[in-house]
C-alpha positions as CSV (number, residue, x, y, z in Angstrom):
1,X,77.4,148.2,39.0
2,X,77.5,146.6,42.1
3,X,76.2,143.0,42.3
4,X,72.7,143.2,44.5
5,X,72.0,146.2,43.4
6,X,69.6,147.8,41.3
7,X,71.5,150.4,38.8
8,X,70.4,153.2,36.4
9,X,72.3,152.2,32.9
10,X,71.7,154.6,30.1
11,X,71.8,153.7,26.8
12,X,73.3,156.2,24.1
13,X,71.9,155.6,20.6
14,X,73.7,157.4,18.0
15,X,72.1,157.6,14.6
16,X,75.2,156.0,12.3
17,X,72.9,156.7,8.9
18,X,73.3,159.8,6.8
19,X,69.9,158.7,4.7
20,X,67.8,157.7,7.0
21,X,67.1,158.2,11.1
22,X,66.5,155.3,13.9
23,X,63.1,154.7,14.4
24,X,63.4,152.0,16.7
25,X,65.9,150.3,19.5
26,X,65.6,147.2,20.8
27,X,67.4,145.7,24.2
28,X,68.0,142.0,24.7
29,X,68.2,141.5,28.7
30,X,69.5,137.7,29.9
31,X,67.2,135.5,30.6
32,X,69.7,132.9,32.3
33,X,70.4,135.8,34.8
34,X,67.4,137.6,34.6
35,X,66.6,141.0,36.2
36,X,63.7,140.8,38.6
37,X,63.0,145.0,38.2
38,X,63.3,146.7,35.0
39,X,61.6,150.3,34.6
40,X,62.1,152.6,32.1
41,X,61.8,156.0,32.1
42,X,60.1,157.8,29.5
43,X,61.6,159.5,26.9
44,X,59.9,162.4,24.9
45,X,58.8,161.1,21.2
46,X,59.3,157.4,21.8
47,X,57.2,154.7,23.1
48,X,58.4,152.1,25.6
49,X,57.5,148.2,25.7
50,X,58.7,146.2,28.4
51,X,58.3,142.4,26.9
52,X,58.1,139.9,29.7
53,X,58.5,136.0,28.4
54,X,58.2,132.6,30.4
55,X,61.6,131.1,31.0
56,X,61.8,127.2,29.3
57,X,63.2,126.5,32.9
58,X,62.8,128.0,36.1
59,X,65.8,130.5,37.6
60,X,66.4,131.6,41.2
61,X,67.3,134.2,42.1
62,X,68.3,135.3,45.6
63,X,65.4,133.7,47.3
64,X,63.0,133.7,44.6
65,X,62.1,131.1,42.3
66,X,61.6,132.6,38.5
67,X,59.3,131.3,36.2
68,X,59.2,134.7,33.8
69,X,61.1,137.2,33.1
70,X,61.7,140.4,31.4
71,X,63.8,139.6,28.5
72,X,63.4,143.0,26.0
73,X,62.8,146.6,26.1
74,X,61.6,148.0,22.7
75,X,61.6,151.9,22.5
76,X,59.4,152.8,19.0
77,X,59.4,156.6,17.7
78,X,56.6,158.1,17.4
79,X,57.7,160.6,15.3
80,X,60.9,161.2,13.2
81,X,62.8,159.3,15.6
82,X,67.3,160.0,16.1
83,X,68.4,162.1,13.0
84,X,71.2,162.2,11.2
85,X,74.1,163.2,13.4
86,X,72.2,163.3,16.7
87,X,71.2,160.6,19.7
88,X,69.0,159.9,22.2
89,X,69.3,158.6,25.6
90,X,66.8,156.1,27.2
91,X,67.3,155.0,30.7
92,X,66.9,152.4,32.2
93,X,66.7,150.8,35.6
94,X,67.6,147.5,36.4
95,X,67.8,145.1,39.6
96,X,69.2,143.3,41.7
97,X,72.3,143.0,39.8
98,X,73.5,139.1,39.3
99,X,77.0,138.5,40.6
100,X,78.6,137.7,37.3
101,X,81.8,139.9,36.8
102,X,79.5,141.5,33.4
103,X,76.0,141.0,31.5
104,X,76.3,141.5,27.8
105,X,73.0,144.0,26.6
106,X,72.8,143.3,23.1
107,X,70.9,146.3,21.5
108,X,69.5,146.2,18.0
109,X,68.8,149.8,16.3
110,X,66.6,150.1,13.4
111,X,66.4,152.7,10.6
112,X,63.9,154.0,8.9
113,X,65.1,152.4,5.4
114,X,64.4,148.8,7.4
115,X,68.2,148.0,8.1
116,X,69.0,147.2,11.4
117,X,72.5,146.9,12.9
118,X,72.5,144.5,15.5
119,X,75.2,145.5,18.3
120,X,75.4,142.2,20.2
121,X,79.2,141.1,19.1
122,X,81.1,140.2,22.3
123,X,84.4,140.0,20.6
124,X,86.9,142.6,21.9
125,X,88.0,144.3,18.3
126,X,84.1,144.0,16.6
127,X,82.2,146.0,14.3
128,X,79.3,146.2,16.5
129,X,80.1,145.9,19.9
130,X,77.3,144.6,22.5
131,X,77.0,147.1,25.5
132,X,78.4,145.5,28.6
133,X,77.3,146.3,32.3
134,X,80.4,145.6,34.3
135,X,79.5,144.7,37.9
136,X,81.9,144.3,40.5
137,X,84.9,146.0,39.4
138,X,85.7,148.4,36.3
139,X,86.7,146.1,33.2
140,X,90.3,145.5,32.9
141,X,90.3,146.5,29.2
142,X,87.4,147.9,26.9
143,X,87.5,148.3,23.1
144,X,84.2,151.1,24.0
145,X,86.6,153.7,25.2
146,X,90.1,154.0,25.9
147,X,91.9,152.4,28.7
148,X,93.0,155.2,30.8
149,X,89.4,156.7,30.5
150,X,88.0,154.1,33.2
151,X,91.1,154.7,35.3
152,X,90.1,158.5,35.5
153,X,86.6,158.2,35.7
154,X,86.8,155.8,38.6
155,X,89.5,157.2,40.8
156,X,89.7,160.6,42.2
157,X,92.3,162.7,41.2
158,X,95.0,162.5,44.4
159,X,96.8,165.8,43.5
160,X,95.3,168.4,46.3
161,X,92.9,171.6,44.4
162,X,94.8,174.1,45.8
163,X,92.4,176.5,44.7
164,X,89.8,175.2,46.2
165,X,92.0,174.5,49.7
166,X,92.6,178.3,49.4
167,X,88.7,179.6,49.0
168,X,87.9,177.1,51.9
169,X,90.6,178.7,54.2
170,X,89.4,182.0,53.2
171,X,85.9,181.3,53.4
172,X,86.7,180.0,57.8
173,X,88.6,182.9,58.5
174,X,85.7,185.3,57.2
175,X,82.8,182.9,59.3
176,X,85.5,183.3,62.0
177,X,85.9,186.9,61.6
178,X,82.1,187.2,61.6
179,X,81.2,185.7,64.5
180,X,84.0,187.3,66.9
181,X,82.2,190.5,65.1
182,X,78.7,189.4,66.5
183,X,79.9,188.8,69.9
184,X,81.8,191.9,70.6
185,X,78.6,193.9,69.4
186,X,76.4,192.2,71.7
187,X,78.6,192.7,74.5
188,X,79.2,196.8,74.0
189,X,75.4,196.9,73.7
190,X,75.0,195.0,77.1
């Protein structure tokens, strides 16, 4: 994300349990760089609690003074909740992004059993991994995914579609054609 801006992150939960399905997720936000907007959007089958908390010491941000903050999202299932080898998505919007070079999200999931994996582990090679929102520039390296997959994702392929080059070219010379068409049968009817 861009810093200063506000950014819609969604958050995959796969359910990791062959006994028993997630019934509940919930997301840590900072609270030393808080986010002055967070809205959710609502996702069929879950409830969404956006817990707000005062902040031992104030924070500014931008040109506002805070004093409280939104410091969790809690999404509860109302029903069943994530399966066994399914996910859910929940979305989220979040803003103005602070101008830190990445904001850890720690997210802990809860199954119906009552275990809960907490994925809020920083460390590059860990068990759980802690979602990251990147801001600025795409991370140099990320144990998430592989390498080359940011690489791709963020730069456009430089090799020219000739296919598409080719359809273009085709699709000009038939408006051409067209038109020409038009105005030589308005001029024989004149």
């Amino acid at each position: 994300a861009d810093a200063g801006s506000y950014t819609l992150v969604d958050f995959k939960v796969p359910n990791e349990s062959a006994t028993a399905s997630t019934v509940k997720v919930v997301l840590t936000l900072p609270a030393d760089t808080p986010f002055l907007s967070v809205r959710y959007v609502p996702v069929p089958g879950w409830t969404a609690e956006v817990v707000e908390t005062s902040l031992s010491e104030p924070v500014t941000v931008g040109d506002v003074e805070v004093t409280e903050a939104v410091t969790s999202v809690v999404w509860t299932a109302t029903g069943d909740g994530i399966g066994e080898d399914a996910l859910e998505v929940f979305p989220l919007s979040l803003g103005p992004v602070p101008d830190t070079g990445a904001v850890v999200l720690a997210v802990d999931q809860t199954y119906s059993d009552g275990r809960t994996v907490s994925w809020a582990d920083p460390a590059e090679d860990a068990e759980h991994p802690a979602p990251v929102l990147y801001i600025g520039d795409q991370p140099a390296d990320d144990h998430h995914a592989p390498a080359d997959a940011y690489a791709a994702a963020a730069a456009p392929s430089q090799e020219p579609d000739v296919l598409a080059r080719v359809l273009a070219g085709a699709g000009l010379l038939l408006g051409a054609a067209a038109l020409v068409l038009v105005l030589v049968g308005r001029r024989t009817r004149a």
